[in-house]
Structures are given as C-alpha cells and as structure tokens.
C-alpha positions in Angstrom: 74.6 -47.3 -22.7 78.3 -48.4 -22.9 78.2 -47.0 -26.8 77.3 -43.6 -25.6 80.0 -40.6 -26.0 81.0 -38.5 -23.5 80.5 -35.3 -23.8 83.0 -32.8 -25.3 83.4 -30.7 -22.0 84.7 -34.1 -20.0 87.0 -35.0 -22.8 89.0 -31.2 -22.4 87.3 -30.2 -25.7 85.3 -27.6 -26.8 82.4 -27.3 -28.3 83.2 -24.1 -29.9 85.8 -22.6 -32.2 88.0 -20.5 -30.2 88.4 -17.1 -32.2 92.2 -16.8 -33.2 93.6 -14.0 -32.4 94.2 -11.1 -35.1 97.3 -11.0 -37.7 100.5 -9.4 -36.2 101.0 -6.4 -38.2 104.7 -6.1 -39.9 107.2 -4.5 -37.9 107.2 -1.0 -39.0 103.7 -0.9 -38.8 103.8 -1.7 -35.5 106.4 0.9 -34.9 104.0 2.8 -36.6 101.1 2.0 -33.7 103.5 2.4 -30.8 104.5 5.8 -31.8 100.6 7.0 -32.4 99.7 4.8 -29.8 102.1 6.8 -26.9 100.9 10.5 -28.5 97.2 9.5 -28.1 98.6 8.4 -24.4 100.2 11.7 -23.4 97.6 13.5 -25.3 94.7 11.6 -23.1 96.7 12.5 -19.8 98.1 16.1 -21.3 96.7 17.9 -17.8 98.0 15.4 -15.6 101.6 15.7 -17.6 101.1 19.6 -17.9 101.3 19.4 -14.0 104.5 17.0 -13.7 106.1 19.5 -16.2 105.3 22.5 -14.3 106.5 20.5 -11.1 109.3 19.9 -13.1 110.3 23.7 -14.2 109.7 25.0 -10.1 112.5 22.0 -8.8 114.6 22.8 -10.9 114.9 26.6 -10.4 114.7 25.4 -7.1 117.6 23.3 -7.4 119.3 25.3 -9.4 120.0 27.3 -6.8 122.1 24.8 -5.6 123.8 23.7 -8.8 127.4 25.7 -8.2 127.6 25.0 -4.5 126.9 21.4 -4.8 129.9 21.2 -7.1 131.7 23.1 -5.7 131.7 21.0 -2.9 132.4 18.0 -5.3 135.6 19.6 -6.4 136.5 20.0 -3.1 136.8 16.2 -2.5 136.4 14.5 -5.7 140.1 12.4 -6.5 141.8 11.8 -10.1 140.3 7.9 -8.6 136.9 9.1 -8.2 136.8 10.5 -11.6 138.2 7.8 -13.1 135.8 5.3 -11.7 132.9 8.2 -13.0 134.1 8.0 -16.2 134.1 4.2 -16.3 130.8 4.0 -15.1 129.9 6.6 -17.5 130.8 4.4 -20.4 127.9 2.6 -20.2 125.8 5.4 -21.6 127.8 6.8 -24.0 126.5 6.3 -27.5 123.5 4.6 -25.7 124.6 1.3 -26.3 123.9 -0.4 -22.7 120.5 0.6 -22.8 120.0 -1.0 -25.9 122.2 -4.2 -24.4 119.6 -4.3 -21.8 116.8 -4.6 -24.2 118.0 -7.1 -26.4 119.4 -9.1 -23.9 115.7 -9.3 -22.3 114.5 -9.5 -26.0 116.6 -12.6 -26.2 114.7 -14.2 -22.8 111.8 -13.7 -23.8 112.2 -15.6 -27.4 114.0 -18.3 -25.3 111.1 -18.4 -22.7 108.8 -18.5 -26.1 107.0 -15.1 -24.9 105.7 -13.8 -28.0 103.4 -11.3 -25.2 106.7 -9.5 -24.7 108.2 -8.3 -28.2 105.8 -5.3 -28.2 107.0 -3.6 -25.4 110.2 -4.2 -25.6 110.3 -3.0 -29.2 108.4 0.1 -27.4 111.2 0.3 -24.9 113.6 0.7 -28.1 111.6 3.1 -29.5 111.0 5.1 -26.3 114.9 5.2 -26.1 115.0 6.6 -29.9 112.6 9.5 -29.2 114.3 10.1 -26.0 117.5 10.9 -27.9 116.0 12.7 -30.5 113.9 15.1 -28.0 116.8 15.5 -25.7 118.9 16.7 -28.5 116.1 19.4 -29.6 115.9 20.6 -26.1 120.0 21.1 -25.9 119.4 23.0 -28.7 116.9 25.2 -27.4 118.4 25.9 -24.0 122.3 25.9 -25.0 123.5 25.4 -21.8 127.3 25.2 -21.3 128.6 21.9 -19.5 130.1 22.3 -16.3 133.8 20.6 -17.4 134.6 24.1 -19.3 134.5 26.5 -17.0 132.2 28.6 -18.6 130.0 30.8 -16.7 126.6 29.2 -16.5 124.2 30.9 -18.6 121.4 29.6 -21.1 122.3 31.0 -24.6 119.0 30.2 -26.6 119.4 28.4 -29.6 123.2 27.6 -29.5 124.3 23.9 -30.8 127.8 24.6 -28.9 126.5 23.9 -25.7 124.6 20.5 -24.4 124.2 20.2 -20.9 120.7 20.7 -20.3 119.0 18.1 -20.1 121.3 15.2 -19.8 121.1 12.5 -22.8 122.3 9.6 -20.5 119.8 10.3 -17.9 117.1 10.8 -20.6 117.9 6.9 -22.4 118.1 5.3 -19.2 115.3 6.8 -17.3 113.1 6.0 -21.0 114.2 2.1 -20.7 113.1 1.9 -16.5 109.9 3.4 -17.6 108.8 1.4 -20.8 110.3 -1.4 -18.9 108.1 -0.6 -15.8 104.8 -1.1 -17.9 106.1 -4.6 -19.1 107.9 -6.1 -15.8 108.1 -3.3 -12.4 110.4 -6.3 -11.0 113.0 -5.6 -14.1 112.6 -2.2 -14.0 112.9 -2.1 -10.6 116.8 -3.8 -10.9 117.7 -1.5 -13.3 116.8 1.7 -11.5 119.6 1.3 -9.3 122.4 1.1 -12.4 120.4 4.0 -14.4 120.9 5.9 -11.2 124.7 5.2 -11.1 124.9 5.9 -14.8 123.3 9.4 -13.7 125.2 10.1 -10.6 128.5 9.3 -13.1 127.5 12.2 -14.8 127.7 14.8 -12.3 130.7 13.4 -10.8 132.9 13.4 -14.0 131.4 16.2 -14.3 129.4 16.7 -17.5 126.1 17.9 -16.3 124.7 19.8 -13.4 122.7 18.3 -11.0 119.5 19.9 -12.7 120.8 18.7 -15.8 120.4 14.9 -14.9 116.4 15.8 -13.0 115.1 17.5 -15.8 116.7 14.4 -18.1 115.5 11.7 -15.9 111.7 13.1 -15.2 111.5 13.8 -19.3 112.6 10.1 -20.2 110.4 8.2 -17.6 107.6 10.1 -18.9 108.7 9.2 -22.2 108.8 5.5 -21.4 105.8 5.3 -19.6 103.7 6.6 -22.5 105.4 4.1 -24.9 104.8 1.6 -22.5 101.4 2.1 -22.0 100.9 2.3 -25.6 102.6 -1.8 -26.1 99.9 -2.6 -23.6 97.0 -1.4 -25.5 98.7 -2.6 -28.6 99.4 -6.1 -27.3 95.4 -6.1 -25.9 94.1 -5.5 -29.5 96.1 -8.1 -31.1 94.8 -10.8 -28.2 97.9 -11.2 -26.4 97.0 -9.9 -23.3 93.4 -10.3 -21.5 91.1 -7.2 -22.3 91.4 -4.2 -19.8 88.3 -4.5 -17.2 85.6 -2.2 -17.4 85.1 0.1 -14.4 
C-alpha cells in the first residue's frame, strides 16, 4: 500500500476544473454597462425614488422659508477671515478636481493592493461624478435661480443660463462620490462625508448658494451615486468578481 496515491482533496487539489471567470469587457463598454446598469437601478426603485423626490421638493419649500434669514444672520457675523477660509475650502470643488483626486488616489490603492474587485466602482464613482455635473447643469438651466453673492432679489426665472444657484454643482460631485463610494467601502465613504460636508458648508458661507441650494444638490448626487454604485456591484457579480447575491 506504500505505492498508493493520495487522493486529490488531501493534496489541496481539485478534482474539477474551476470555471474561470468571464472576459473583462473593454473600458467603454463597461462604461457602457454602468450607465444602463444605474438607469435599470433607478428605474427598478422609481416609486421609492419618486418619494425621496417629493420629500425632497416639501424641505425645501420648507426651508426655503428660511433661506434670507439664515443669511442674513450670516452676514451679520461672517468676517473678511471667515470668508477667506470659505473660499479656501471651497477650492477644493471648484472645477471638480478633488473629487476626482479622491478617486484616483483610491484607484491607485487598490492597483497597489492588487484589487482588481475595485476598478468597477470606482470607475462608477467617476462616472456618477460626470452625470452629476451634467444633470446639475440642466437643472440650473431650468430653474435659473440667481446666486446669493449678487444681490439680486431671489426669484426663479425659468429657463435662464444667467443664473446658477439652484442646485449647487459642488454639493452635487461630492455628495455623487460619498454615495458610489458607500456601495464599494461605507468606511471610506464614511471619512469623506465629513470633508464633502465642509466643501458644502463653504458654499453658503462664501456665499454662492442658499442653504436650499446645497440640500437639493447633495440629496440629487447621493441618489446619483448610489444608483451607479449599485449598478458596479451587479456588474462586478456577473463578471465573477464578487460572490453571487443570495437568494431570498
């Protein structure tokens, strides 16, 4: 019996071919997938996000109300310091650049840590972040709301490309990156939350936005990122990278 083999299970083998895993597709097709992939999301949950969106509209005539007295009890403190530091802070939203800092920086860790599992969502947070800015824009568009630096009265004229404040862009990218981001790591997400919130706070305090500028931006953009983030899960599921979502 001293001839006789073990058998494949005791020598960490297996008697089976393991099925590789299917071809990743090329970059914009995968682009491609996220995009379709997030519509078929919202689309799935459309009741759920018709109710977050007409939560949305009541708070903010709600808050709205409060919009002129809040700053005017800004003005009535805020310092040629305080603004200065706002507009600092601010900086790290203009042309959207940090955002995308933070992604590629986490893109980076991942390659280094050799987590292939993580390139899909955070190409989705990217992408989440370039719909963001394009949606926002359309919605300045269609609201044409005048910022609060220009002492303008505050009005909505429809369809004006003069005036941007409502929603705010900043607090659209950023709250589009904690989302996305949530889906792939809550932990990361959850230590940038506190500088998106900065970023947004910034904003009021320079002041470029109204206070119901920088809700409606921030509840838009999460919603934004959570659908592309959702949709890098399901994506990175079919390609084998991620276990198979239990069945109820």
């Amino acid at each position: 019996m001293a001839g006789r083999k073990k058998p494949l299970r005791r020598r960490g083998l297996t008697p089976f071919p393991l099925p590789s895993p299917p071809p990743v597709p090329p970059p914009l097709q995968v682009a491609g997938e996220l995009c379709r992939g997030a519509w078929r999301v919202a689309w799935e949950r459309r009741r759920a996000l018709l109710l977050v969106l007409a939560g949305l509209a009541a708070a903010v005539l709600l808050v709205h109300l409060g919009d002129h007295p809040f700053m005017r009890w800004l003005a009535s403190w805020r310092t040629p310091g305080v603004v200065d530091t706002a507009k600092l802070i601010s900086l790290l939203g203009e042309l959207h650049l940090a955002p995308l800092g933070v992604v590629l920086a986490a893109w980076g860790v991942a390659e280094w840590r050799g987590r292939v599992d993580q390139r899909i969502p955070l190409g989705a947070a990217f992408l989440a972040m370039i719909v963001s800015g394009v949606l926002v824009q359309f919605i300045k568009f269609v609201f044409g709301r005048p910022r609060p630096h220009l002492h303008v009265p505050d009005q909505l004229d429809w369809f004006n490309a003069q005036w941007d404040s409502f929603p705010s862009g900043h607090s659209m990218h950023w709250a589009a990156l904690v989302g996305a981001l949530w889906m792939l790591s809550p932990r990361l997400a959850a230590g940038i939350a506190p500088l998106a919130a900065t970023v947004m706070a910034a904003r009021i305090l320079v002041p470029r936005h109204y206070p119901t500028d920088v809700l409606a931006g921030a509840t838009l953009g999460l919603i934004c990122g959570l659908c592309f983030g959702q949709a890098a899960l399901e994506l990175n599921r079919r390609l084998g990278r991620l276990p198979p979502r239990p069945r109820p």
